[in-house]
CHARMM internal coordinates of N, CA and C (Angstrom, degrees):
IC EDIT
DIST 1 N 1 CA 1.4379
DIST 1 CA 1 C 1.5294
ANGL 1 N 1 CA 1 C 108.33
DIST 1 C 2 N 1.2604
ANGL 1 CA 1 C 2 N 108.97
DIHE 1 N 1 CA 1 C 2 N 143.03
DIST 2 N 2 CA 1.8960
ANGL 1 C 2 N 2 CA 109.04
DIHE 1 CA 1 C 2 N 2 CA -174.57
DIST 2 CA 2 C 1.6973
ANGL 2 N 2 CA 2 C 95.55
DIHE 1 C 2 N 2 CA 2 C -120.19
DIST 2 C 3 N 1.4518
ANGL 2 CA 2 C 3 N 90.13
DIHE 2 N 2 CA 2 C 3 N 117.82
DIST 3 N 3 CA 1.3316
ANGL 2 C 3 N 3 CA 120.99
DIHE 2 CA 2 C 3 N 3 CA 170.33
DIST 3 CA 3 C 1.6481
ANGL 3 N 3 CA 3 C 132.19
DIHE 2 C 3 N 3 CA 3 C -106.79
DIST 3 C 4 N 1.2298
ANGL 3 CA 3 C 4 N 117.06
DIHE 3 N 3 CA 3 C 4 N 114.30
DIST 4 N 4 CA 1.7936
ANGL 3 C 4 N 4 CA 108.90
DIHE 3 CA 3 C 4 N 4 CA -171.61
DIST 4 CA 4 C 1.7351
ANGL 4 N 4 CA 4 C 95.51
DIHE 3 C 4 N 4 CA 4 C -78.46
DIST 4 C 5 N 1.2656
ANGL 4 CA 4 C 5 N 114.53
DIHE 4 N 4 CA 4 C 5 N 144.57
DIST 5 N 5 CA 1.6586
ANGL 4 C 5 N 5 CA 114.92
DIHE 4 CA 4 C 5 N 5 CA -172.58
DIST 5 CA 5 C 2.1275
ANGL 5 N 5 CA 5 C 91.56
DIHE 4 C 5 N 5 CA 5 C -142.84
DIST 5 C 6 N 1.4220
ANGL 5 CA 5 C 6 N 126.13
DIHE 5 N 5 CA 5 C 6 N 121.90
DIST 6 N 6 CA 0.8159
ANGL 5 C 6 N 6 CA 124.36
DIHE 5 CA 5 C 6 N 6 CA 117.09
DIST 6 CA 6 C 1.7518
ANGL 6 N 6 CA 6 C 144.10
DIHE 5 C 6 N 6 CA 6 C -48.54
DIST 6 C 7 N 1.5956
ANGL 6 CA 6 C 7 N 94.11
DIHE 6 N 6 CA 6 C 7 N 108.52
DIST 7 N 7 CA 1.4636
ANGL 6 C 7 N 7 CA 104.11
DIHE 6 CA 6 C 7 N 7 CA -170.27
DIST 7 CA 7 C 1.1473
ANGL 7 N 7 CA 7 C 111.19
DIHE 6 C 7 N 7 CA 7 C -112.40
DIST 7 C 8 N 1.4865
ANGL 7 CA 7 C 8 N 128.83
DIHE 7 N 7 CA 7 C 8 N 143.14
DIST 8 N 8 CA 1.4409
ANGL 7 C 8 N 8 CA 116.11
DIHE 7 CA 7 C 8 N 8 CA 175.57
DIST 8 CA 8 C 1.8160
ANGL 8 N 8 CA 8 C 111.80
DIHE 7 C 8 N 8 CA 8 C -75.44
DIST 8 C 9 N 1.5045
ANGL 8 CA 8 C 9 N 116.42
DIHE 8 N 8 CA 8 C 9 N 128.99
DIST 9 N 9 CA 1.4645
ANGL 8 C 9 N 9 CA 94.03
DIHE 8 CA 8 C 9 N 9 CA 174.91
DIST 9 CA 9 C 1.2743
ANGL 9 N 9 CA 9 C 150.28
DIHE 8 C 9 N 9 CA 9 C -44.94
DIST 9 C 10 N 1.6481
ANGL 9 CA 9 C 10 N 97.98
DIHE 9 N 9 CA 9 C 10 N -45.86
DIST 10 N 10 CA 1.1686
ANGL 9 C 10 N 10 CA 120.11
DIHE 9 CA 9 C 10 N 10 CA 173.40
DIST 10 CA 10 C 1.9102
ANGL 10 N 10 CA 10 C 120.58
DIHE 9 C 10 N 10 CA 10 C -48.22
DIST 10 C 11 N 1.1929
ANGL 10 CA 10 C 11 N 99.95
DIHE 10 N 10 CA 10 C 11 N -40.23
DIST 11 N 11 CA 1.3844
ANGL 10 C 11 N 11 CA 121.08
DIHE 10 CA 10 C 11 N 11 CA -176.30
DIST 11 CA 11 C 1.2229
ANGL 11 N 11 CA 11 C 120.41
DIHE 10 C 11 N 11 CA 11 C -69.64
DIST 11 C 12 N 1.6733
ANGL 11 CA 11 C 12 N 124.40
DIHE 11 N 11 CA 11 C 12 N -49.80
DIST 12 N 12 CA 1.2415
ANGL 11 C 12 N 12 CA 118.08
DIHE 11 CA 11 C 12 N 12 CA 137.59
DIST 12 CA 12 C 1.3020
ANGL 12 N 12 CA 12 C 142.83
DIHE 11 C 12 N 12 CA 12 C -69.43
DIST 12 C 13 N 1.2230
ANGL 12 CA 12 C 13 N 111.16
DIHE 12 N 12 CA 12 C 13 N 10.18
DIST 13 N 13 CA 1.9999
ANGL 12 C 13 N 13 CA 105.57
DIHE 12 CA 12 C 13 N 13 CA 174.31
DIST 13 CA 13 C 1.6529
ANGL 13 N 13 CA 13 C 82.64
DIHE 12 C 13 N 13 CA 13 C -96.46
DIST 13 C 14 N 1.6850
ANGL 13 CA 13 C 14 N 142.71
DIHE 13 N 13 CA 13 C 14 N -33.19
DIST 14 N 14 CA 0.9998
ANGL 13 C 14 N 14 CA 130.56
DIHE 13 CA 13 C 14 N 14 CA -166.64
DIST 14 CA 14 C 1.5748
ANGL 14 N 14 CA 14 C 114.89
DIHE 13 C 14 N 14 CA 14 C -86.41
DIST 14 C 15 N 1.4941
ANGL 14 CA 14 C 15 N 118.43
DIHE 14 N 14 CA 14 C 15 N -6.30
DIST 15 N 15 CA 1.4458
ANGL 14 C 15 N 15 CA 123.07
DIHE 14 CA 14 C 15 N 15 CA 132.75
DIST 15 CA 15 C 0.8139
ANGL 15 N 15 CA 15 C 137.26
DIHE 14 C 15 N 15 CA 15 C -20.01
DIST 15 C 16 N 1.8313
ANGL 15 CA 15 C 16 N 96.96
DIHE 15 N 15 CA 15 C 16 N -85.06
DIST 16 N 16 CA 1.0734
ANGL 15 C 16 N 16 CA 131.32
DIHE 15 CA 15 C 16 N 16 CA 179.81
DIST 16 CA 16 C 1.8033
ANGL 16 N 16 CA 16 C 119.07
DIHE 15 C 16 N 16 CA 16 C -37.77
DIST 16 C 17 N 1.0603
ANGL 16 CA 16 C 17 N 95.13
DIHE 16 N 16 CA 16 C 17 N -64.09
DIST 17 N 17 CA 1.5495
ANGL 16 C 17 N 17 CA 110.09
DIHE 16 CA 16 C 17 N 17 CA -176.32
DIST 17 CA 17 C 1.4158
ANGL 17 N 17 CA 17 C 107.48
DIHE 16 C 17 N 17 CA 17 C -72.85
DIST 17 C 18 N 1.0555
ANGL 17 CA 17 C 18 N 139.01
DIHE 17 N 17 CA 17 C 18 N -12.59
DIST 18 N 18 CA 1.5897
ANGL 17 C 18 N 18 CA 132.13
DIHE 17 CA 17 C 18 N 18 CA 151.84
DIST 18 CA 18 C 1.1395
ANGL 18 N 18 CA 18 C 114.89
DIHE 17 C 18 N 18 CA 18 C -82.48
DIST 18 C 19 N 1.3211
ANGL 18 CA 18 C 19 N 131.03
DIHE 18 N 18 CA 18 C 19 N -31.79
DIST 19 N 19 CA 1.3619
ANGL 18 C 19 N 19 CA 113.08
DIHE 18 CA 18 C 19 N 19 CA -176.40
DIST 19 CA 19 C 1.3568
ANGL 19 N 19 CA 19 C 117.60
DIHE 18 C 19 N 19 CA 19 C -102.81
DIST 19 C 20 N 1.3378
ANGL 19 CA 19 C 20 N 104.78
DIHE 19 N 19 CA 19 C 20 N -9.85
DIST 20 N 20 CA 2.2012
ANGL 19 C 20 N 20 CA 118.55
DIHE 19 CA 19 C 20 N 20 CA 176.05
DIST 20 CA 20 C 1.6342
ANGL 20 N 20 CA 20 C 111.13
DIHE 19 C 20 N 20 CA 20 C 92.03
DIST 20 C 21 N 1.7479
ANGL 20 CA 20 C 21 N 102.23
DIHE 20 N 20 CA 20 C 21 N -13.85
DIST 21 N 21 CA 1.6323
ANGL 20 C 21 N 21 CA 93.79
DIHE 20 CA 20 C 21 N 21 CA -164.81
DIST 21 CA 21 C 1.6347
ANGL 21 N 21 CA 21 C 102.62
DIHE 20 C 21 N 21 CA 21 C -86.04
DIST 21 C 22 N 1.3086
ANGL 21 CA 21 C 22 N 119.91
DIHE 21 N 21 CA 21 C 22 N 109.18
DIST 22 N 22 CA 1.6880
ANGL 21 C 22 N 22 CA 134.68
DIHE 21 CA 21 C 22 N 22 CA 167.89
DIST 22 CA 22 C 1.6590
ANGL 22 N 22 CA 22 C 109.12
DIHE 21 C 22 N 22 CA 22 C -54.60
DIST 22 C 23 N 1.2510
ANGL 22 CA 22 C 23 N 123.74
DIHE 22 N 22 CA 22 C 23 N -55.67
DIST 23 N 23 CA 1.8433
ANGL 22 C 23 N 23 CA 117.14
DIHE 22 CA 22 C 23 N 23 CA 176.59
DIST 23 CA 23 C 1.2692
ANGL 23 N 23 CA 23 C 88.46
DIHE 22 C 23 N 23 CA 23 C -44.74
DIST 23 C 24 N 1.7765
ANGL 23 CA 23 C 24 N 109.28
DIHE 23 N 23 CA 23 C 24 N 138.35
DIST 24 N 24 CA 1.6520
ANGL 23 C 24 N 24 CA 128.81
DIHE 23 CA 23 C 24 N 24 CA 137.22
DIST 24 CA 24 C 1.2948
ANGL 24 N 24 CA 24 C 115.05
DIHE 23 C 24 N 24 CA 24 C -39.52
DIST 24 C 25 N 1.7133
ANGL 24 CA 24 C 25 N 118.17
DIHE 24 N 24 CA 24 C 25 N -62.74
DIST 25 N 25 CA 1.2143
ANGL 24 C 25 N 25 CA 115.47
DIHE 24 CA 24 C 25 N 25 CA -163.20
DIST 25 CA 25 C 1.4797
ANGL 25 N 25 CA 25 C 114.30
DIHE 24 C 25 N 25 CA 25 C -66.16
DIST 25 C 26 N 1.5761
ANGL 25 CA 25 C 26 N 125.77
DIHE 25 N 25 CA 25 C 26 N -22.12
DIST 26 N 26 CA 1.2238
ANGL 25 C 26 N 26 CA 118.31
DIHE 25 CA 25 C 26 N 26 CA -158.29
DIST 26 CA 26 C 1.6315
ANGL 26 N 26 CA 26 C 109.72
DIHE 25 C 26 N 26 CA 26 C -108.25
DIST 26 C 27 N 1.3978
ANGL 26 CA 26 C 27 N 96.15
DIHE 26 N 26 CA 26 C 27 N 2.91
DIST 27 N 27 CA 1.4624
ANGL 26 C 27 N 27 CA 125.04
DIHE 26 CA 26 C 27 N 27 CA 156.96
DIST 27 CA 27 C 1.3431
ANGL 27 N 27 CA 27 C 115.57
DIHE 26 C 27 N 27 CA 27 C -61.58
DIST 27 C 28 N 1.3738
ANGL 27 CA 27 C 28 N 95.33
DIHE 27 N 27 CA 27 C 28 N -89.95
DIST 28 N 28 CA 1.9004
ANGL 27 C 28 N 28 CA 97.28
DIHE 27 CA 27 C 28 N 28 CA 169.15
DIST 28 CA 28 C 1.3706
ANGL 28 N 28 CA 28 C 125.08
DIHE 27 C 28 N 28 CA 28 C -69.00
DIST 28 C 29 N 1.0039
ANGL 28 CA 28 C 29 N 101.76
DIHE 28 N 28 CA 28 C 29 N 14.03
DIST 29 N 29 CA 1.6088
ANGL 28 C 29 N 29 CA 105.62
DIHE 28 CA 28 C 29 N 29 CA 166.89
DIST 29 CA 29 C 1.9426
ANGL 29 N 29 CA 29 C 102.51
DIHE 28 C 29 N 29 CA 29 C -89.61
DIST 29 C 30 N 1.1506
ANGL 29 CA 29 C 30 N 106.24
DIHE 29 N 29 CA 29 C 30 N -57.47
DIST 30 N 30 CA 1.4593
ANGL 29 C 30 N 30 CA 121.77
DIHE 29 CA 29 C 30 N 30 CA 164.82
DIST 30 CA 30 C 1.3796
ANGL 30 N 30 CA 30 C 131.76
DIHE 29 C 30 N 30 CA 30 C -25.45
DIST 30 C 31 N 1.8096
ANGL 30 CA 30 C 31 N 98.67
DIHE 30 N 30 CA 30 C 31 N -56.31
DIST 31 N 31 CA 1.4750
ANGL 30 C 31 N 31 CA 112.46
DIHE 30 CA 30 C 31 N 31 CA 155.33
DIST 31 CA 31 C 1.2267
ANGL 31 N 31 CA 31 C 136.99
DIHE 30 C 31 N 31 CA 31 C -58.92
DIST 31 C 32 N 1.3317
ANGL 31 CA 31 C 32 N 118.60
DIHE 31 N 31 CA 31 C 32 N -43.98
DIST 32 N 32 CA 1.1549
ANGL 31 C 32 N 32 CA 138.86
DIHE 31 CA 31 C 32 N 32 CA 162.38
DIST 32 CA 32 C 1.4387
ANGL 32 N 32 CA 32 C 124.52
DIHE 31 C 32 N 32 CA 32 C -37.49
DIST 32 C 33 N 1.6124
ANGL 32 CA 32 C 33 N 110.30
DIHE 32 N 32 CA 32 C 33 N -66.94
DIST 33 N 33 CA 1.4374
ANGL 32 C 33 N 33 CA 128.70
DIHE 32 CA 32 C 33 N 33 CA 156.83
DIST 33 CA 33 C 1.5425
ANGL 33 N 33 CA 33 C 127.76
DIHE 32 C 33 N 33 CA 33 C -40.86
DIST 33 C 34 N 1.5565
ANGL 33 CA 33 C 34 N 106.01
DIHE 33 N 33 CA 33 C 34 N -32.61
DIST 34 N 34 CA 1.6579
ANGL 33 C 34 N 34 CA 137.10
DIHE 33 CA 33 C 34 N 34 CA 164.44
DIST 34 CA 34 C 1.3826
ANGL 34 N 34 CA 34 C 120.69
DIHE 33 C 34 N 34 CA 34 C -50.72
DIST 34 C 35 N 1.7112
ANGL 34 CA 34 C 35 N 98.59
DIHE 34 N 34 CA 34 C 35 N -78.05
DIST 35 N 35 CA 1.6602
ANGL 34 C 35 N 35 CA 118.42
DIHE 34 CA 34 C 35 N 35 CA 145.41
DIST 35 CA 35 C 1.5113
ANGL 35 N 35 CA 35 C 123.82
DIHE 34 C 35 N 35 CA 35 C -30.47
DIST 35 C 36 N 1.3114
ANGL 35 CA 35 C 36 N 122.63
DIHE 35 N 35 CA 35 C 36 N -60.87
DIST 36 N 36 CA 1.3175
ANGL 35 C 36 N 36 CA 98.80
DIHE 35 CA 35 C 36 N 36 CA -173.84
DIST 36 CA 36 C 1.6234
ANGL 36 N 36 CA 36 C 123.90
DIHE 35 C 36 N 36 CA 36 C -83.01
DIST 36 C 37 N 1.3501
ANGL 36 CA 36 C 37 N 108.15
DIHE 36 N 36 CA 36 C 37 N -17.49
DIST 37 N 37 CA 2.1406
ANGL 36 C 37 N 37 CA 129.87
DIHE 36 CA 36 C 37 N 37 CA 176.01
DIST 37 CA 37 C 1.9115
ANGL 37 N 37 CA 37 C 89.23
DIHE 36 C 37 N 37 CA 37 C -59.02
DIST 37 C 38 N 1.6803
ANGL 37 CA 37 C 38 N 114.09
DIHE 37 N 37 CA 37 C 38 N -53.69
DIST 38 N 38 CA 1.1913
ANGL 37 C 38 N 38 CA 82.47
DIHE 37 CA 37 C 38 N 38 CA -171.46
DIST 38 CA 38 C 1.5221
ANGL 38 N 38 CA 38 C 136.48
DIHE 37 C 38 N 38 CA 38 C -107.09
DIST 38 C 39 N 1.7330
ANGL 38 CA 38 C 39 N 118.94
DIHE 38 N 38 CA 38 C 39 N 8.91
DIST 39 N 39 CA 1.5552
ANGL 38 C 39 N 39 CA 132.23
DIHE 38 CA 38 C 39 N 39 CA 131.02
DIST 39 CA 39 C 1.5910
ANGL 39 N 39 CA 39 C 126.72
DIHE 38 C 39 N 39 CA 39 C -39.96
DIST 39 C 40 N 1.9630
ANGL 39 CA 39 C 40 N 99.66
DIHE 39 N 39 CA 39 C 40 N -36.24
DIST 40 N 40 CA 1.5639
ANGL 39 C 40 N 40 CA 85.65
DIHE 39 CA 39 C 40 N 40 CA -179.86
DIST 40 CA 40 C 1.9164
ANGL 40 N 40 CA 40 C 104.56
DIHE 39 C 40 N 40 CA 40 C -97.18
DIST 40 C 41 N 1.0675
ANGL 40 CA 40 C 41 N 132.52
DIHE 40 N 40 CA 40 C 41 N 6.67
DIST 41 N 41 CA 1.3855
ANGL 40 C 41 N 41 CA 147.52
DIHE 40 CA 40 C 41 N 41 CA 133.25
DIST 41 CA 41 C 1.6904
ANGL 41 N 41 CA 41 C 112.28
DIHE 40 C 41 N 41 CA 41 C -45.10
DIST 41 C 42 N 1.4246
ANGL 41 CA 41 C 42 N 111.28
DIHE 41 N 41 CA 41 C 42 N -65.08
DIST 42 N 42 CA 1.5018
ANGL 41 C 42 N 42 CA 110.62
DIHE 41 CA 41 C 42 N 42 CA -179.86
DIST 42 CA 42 C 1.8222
ANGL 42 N 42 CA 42 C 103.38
DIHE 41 C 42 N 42 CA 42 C -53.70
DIST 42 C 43 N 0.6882
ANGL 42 CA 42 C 43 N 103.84
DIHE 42 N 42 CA 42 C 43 N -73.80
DIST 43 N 43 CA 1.6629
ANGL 42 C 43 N 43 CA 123.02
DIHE 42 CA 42 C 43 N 43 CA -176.79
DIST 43 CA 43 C 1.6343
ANGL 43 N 43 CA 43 C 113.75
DIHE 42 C 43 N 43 CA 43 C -52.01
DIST 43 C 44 N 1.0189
ANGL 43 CA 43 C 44 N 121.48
DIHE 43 N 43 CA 43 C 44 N -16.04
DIST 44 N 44 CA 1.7345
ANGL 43 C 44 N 44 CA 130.47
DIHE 43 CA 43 C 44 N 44 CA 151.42
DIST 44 CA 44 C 1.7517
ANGL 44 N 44 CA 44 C 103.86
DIHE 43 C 44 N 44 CA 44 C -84.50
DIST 44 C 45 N 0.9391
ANGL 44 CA 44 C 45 N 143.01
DIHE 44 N 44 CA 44 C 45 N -79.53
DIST 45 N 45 CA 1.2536
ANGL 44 C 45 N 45 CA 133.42
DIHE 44 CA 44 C 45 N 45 CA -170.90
DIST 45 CA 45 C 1.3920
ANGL 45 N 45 CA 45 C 122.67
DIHE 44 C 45 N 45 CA 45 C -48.33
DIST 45 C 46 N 1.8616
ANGL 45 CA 45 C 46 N 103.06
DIHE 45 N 45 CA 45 C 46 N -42.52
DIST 46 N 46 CA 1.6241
ANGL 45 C 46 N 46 CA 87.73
DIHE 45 CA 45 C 46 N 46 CA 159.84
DIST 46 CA 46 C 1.8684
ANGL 46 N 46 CA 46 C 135.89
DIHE 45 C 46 N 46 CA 46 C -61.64
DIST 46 C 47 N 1.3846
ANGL 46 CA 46 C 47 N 101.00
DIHE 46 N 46 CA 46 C 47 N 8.38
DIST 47 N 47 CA 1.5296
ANGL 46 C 47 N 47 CA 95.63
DIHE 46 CA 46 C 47 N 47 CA -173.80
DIST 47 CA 47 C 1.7666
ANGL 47 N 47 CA 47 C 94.84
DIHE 46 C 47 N 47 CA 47 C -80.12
DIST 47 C 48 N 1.6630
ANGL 47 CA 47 C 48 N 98.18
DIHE 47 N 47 CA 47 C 48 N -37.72
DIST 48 N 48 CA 1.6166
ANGL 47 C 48 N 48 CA 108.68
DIHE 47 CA 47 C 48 N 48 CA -169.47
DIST 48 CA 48 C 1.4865
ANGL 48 N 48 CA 48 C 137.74
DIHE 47 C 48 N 48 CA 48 C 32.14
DIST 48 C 49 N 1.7442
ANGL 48 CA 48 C 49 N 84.96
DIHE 48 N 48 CA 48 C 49 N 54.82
DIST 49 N 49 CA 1.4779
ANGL 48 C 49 N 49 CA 93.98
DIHE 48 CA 48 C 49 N 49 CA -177.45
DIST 49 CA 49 C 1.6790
ANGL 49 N 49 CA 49 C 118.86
DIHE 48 C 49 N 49 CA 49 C 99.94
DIST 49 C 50 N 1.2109
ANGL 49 CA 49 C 50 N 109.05
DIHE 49 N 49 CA 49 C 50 N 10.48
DIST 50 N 50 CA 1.6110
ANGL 49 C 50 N 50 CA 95.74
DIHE 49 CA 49 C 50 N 50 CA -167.81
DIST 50 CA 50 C 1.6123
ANGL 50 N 50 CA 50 C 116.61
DIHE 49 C 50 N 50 CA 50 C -103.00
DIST 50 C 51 N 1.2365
ANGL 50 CA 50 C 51 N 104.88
DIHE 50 N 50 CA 50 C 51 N 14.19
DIST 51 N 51 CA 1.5774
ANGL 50 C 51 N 51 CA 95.34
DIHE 50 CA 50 C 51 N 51 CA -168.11
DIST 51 CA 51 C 1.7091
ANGL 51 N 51 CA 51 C 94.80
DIHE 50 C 51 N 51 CA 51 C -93.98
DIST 51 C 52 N 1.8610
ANGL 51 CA 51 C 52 N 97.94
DIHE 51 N 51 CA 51 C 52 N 110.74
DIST 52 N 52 CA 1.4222
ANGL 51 C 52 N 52 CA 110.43
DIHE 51 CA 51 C 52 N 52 CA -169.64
DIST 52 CA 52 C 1.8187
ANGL 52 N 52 CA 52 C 93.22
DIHE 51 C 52 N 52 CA 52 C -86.71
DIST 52 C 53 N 1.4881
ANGL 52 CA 52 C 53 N 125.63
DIHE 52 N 52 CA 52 C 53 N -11.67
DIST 53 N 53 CA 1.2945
ANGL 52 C 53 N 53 CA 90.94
DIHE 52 CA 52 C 53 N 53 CA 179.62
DIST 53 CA 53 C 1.4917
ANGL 53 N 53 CA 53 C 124.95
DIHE 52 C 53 N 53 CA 53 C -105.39
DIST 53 C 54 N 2.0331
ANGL 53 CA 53 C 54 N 109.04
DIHE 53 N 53 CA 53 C 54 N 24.40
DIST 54 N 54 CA 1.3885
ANGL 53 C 54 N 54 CA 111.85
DIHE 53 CA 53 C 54 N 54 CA 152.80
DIST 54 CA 54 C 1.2661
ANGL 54 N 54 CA 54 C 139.96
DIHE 53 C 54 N 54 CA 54 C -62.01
DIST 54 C 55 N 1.1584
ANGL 54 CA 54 C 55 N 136.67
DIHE 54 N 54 CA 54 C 55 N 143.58
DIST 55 N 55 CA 1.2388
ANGL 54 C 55 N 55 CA 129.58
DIHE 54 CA 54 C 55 N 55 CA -144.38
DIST 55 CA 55 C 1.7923
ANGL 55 N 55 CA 55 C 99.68
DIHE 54 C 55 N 55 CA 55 C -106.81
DIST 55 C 56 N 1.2106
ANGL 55 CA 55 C 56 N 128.29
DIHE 55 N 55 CA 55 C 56 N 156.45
DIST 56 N 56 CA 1.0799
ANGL 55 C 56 N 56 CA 116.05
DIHE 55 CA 55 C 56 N 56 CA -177.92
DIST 56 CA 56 C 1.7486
ANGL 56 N 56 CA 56 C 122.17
DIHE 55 C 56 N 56 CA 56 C -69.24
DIST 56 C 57 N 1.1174
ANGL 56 CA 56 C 57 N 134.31
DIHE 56 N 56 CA 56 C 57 N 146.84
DIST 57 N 57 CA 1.7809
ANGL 56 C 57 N 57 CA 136.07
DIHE 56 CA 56 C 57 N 57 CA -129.79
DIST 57 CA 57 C 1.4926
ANGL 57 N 57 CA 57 C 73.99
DIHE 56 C 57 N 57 CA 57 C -132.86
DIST 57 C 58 N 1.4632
ANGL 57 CA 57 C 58 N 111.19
DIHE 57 N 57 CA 57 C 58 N 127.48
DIST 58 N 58 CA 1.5509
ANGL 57 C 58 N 58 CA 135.92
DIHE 57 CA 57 C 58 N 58 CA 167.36
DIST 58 CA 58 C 1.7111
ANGL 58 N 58 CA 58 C 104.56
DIHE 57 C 58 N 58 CA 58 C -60.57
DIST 58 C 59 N 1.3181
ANGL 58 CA 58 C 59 N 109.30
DIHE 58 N 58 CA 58 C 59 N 150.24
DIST 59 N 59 CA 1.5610
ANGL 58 C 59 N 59 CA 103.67
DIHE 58 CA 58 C 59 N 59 CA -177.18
DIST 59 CA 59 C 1.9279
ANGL 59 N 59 CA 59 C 86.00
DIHE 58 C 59 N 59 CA 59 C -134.13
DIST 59 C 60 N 1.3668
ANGL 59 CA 59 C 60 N 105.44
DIHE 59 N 59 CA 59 C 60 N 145.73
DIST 60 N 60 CA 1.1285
ANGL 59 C 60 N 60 CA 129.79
DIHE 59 CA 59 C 60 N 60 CA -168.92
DIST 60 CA 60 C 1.5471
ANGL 60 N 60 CA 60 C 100.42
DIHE 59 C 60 N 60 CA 60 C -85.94
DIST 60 C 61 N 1.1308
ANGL 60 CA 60 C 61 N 138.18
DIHE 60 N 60 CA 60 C 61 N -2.37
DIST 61 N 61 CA 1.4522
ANGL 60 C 61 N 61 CA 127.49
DIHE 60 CA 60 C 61 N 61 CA -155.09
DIST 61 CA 61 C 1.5245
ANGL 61 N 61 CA 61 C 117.53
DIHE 60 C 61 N 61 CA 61 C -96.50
DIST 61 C 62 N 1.6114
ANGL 61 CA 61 C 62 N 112.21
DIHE 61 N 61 CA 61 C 62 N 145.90
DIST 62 N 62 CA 1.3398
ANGL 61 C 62 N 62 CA 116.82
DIHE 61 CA 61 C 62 N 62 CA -161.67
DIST 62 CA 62 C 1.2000
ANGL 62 N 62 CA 62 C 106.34
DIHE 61 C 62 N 62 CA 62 C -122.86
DIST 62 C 63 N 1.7082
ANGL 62 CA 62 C 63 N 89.50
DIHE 62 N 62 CA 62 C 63 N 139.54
DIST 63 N 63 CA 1.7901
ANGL 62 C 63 N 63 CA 83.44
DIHE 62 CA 62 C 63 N 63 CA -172.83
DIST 63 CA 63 C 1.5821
ANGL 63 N 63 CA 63 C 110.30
DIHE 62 C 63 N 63 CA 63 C -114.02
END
COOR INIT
IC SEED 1 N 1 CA 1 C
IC BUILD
């Protein structure tokens, strides 16, 4: 899909230069992929344990 995006420059050359990748697109593609790993991180830890109607999970361990 082709999207026009106001970017601040500064913001992407300071991307850029941390992460090495020169394409725009494979830049914000990068971020993007970034963005969503660590919302669905936020949004797993906030459950922190609460799903009371899992059932208790067998553990393999030998003693």
């Amino acid at each position: 899909m082709r999207t026009t995006l106001n970017i601040d420059d500064e913001l992407l050359e300071k991307a850029s230069q941390l992460t090495n990748i020169t394409e725009k697109t494979a830049l914000i593609r990068r971020a993007l992929e970034a963005l969503i790993a660590l919302e669905s991180s936020k949004r797993l830890a906030r459950l922190g344990g609460t799903e009371k109607a899992l059932q208790k999970i067998p553990r393999r361990r030998v003693k």
